[in-house]
N, C-alpha and C positions, 0 to 999 in steps of 0.2 A: 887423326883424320877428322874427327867432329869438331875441335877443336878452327881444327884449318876453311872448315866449311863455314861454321862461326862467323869466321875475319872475313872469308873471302866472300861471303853473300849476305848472310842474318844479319851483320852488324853493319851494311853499308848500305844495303836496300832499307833497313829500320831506320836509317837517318834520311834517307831520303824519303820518306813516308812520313814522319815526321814533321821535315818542314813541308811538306803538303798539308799537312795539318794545320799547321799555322798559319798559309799560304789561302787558307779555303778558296781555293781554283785560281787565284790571280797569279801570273805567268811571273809577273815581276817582284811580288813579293816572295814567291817560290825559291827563283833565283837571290833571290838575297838574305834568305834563311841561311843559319849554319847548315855547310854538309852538303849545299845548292852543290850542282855538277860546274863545268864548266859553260858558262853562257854563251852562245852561239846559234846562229841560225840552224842547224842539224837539233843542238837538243830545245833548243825553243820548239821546234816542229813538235817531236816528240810529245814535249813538257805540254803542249796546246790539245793535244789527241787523248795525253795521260790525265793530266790534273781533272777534265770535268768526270770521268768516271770514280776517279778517287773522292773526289768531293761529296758525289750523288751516297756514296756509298758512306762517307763520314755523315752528313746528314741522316741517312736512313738512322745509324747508330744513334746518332744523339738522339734525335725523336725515343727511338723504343727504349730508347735508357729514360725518356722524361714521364714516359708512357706509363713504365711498369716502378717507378718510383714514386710516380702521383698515387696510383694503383696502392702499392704497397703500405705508404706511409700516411695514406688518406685519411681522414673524416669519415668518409663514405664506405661502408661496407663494400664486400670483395669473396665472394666464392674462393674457397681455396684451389681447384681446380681452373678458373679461370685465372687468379694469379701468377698458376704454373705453366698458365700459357703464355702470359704477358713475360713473362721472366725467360721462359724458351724462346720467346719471338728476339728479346733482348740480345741476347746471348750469339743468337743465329746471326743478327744485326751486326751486332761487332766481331764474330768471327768476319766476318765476310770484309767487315773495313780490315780487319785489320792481314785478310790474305789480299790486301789490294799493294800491297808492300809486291809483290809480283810483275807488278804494269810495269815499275821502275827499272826494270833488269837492263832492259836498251840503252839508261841511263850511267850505268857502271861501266862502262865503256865510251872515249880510249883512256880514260882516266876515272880508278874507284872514289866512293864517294869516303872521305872519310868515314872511322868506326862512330865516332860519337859526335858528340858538342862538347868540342872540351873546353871545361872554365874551371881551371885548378886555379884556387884562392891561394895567395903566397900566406906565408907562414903566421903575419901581422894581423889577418884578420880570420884566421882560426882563431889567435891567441885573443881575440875582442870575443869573439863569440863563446868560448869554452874556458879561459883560462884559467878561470877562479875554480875550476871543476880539476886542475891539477894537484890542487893542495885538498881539497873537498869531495872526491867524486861520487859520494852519499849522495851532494847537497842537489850536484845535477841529476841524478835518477831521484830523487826524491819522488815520493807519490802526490797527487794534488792534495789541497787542503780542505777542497772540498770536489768529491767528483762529479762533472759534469752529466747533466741528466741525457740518460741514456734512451732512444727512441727503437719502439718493437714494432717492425711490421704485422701487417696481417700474416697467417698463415697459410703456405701454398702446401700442397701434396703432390705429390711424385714420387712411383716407385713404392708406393707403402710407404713413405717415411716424410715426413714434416717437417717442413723449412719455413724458419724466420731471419728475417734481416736484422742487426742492429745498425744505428749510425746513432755517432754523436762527434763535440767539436774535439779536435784532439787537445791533448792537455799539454802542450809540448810546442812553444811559443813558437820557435825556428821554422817548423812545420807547417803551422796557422802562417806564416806572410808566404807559405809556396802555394798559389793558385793550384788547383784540386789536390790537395792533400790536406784541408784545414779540416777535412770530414773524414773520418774513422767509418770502414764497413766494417763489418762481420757477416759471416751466414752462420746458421746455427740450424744444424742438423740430428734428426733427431731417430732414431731406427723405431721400427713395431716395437710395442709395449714396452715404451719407454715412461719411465717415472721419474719424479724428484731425485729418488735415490739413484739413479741410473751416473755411474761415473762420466766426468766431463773431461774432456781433451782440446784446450786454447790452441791450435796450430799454424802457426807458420807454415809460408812456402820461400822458395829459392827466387837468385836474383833474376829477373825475364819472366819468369812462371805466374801468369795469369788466368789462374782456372777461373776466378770468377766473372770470366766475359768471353769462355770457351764454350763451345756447344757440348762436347767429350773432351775429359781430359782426365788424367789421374791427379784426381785431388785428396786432401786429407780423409774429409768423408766417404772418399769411393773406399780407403783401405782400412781404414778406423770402422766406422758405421754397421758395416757387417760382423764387427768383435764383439758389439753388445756398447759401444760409447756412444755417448752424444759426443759430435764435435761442433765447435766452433772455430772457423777458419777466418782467420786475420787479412785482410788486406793489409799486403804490406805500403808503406809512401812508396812514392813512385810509380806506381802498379796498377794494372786495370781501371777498374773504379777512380784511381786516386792516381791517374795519371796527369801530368802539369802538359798544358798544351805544349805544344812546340817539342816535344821531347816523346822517344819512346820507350817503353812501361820498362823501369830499374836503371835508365839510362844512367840520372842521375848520382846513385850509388857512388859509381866509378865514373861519372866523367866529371863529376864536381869533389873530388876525394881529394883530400881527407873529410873535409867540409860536409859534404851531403852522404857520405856514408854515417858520422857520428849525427846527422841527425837523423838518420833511420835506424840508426842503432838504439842510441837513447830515447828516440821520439817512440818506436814500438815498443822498450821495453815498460817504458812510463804508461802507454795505453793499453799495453795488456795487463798493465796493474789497474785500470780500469776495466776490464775486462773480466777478471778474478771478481773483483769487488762486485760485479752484477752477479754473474753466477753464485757467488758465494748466498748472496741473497734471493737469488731465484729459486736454486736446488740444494738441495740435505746430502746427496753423494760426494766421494773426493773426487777431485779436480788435480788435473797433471796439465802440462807445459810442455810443446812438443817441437822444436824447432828442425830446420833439413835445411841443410848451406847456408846459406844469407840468413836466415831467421834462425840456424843453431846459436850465432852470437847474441843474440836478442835472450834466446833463453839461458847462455851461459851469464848473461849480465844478469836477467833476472833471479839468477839460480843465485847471485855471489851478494847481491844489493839487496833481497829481500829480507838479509839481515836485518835493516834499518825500517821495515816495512813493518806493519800490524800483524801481530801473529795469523788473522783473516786471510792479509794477503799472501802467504807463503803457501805455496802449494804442496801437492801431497805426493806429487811424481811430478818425472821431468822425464822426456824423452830427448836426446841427443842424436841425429842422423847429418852423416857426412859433415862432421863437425871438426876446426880446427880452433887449436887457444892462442894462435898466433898470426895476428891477420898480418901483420909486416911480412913475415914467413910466405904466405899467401900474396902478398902484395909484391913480394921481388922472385918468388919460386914458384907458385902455382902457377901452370901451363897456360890458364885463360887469360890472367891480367897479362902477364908476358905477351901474349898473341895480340892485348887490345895495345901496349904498347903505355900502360899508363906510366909505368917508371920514366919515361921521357919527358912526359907532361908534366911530373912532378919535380923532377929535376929541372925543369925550363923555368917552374913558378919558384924555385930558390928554396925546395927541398931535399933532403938528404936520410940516409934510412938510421944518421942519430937522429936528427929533427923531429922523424916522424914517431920513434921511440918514448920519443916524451909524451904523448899520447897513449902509449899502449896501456895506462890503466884506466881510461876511460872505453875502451874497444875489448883489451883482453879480459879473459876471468882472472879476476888476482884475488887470491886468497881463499878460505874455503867454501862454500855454497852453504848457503842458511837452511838448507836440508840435509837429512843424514843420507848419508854417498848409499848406502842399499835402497833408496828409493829412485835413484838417478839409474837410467839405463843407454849406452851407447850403442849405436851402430857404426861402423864404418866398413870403407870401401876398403878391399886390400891393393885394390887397383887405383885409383882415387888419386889424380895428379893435379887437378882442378885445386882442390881443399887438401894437400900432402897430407895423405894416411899416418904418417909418422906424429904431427902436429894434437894429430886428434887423439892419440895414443896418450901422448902426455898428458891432456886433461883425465884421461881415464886413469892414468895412475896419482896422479898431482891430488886425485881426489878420494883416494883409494877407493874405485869400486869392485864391488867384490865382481869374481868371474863369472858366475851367471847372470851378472848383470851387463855383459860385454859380448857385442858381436860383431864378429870381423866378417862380411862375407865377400865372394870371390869378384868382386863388381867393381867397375869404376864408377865415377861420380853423376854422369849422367841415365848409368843403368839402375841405379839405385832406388827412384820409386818404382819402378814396374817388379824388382825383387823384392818391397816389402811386400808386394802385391800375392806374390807364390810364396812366401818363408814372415809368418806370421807370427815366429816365436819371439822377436821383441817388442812386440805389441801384448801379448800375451801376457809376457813377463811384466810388463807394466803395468797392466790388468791388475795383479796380482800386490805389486810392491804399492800402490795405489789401493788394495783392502786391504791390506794391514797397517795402512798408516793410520786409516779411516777409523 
């Protein structure tokens, strides 16, 4: 049922919302975006009535994003309180652009707008961009050689708790030529009487999931921060923050795949080795690795590659939610790519699911994780059709973690953060496996 609501409205209003983005109010460029409706005088009418309100409302967004960025990353001193106003106004800013995906509905009729933009790259220029990475795949996650100097906002407060930004350039070359994604966010959240020693959690979020440009939403920090961690939550490419115009937030993942998923695979797992390397030098407590759908691959890579990494950068815990070791799996069996219909696409660009196999050890976890399996802890959905629960299974045995380090609960894939929210024992647990590693 979510699933079908998904294709039939989020992903065809998201593309039309999009090239409005791109379109900033011009009728004609609008229509000449991917994913434009059918051109005619009816949705010309419409398109003339819609476009200036979407626009009014993109604009407002840029401003309070330029606002509370100048704000934040200033020269000029800044009230922590008033930062956390300028960051609320933000936030308010872009929800609002982006419920403007709404106006468009009159538009999905008599004909939907496609799900995406799709530009599947044939097989020739994957194998230009990653190939030496099939005999090598150390050489492409490798960490920088030297890492890029990291910038700390001023500090806001809200809610009792302290919030800093990072941004720096990403280290992850593919990345740097995608217009808004050459910059790395972070937030870094910090709960009451927090210290140096206070354990850290790097977190990822899922493909679409935008908390950092939500006014509410369940983010890492809302379910972390109250356990006693500091988080730091990852923009992922693609994503809010680090959205590429023309496109809406994850689009790319899967509508440029295999292509623009391996570089948000390998492109986040490389800058959250940036990531590590700051904390590591910031605070004296251990640091865990927390990935949830889209970003559990990111931390399965980091879990398996950090062999090759500085003993610094190897973290102390790893958290696993709604996670699979087999994205091909995902790619021809999971219910959401199925409904966006990407196996067509990839078949049209002269792929096949041996072709796309030769890739699976730059994507999957292969071999064993450069930490000992009692500090790794999984969750999965036993419901979970999105990411097949069975897939995720396998890494938990493939890596033998022990059983209190494994939790199956009754949820499928989209109910799964609102359950870490009420069932807080594998967090807890990672609490835990995270001081004694320390």
């Amino acid at each position: 049922m979510v699933v079908g609501a998904l294709r039939r409205w989020y992903f065809p209003l998201s593309r039309l919302w999009a090239a409005a983005n791109a379109a900033q109010g011009n009728v004609d460029r609008f229509f000449a975006e991917a994913g434009a409706p059918v051109d005619g005088p009816w949705s010309r009418r419409v398109a003339g009535s819609v476009l200036p309100r979407h626009e009014g409302a993109r604009r407002r967004a840029a401003s309070e994003r330029q606002r509370w960025e100048t704000a934040a990353f200033g020269s000029d001193p800044v009230s922590p309180a008033v930062l956390a106003r300028l960051d609320s106004a933000r936030r308010r800013a872009a929800s609002l652009h982006m419920a403007t995906r709404g106006l468009f509905y009159p538009l999905l009729f008599p004909r939907r707008a496609p799900l995406a933009a799709w530009a599947v790259a044939p097989p020739a220029v994957v194998e230009a961009a990653y190939g030496a990475g099939l005999a090598d795949p150390a050489a492409v996650y490798a960490v920088p050689s030297s890492m890029p100097a990291v910038e700390i906002s001023h500090p806001a407060v809200r809610r009792g708790r302290t919030e800093r930004w990072l941004r720096f350039p990403t280290p992850h070359a593919p990345l740097a030529t995608r217009t808004g994604c050459e910059t790395v966010y972070a937030r870094v959240v910090e709960p009451e009487g927090c210290t140096r020693n206070t354990p850290t959690v790097i977190a990822g979020n899922g493909l679409c999931i935008e908390t950092d440009i939500l006014v509410e939403s369940v983010d890492p920090a809302r379910v972390l921060a109250p356990l006693g961690f500091r988080v730091v939550e990852a923009v992922s490419p693609y994503h809010g923050l680090r959205t590429q115009t023309g496109t809406y937030g994850g689009e790319p993942f899967f509508a440029a795949a295999p292509l623009g998923t391996l570089d948000l695979i390998v492109g986040q797992t490389r800058e959250t080795a940036v990531l590590i390397d700051w904390c590591r030098r910031q605070f004296s407590g251990p640091l865990a690795v927390a990935g949830i759908s889209m970003s559990s691959f990111v931390a399965q890579q980091l879990a398996v590659r950090c062999h090759d990494w500085p003993p610094a950068l190897r973290p102390d815990g790893l958290l696993l939610v709604s996670h699979s070791g087999r994205i091909e799996e995902v790619t021809f069996s999971g219910s959401l790519i199925r409904a966006l219909g990407l196996t067509r696409w990839l078949t049209a660009a002269g792929w096949t699911r041996e072709t796309l196999m030769r890739w699976e050890g730059l994507l999957n976890p292969a071999g064993a994780p450069g930490l000992p399996p009692g500090q790794i802890v999984s969750v999965l959905g036993i419901a979970d059709r999105l990411l097949p629960f069975e897939t995720g299974q396998e890494v938990a045995r493939a890596w033998s973690l022990p059983a209190e380090n494994v939790f199956e609960l009754n949820v499928g894939h989209l109910a799964m953060p609102v359950a870490l929210m009420r069932d807080s024992r594998p967090m807890l647990r990672l609490k835990a496996v995270m001081n004694c590693a320390a």
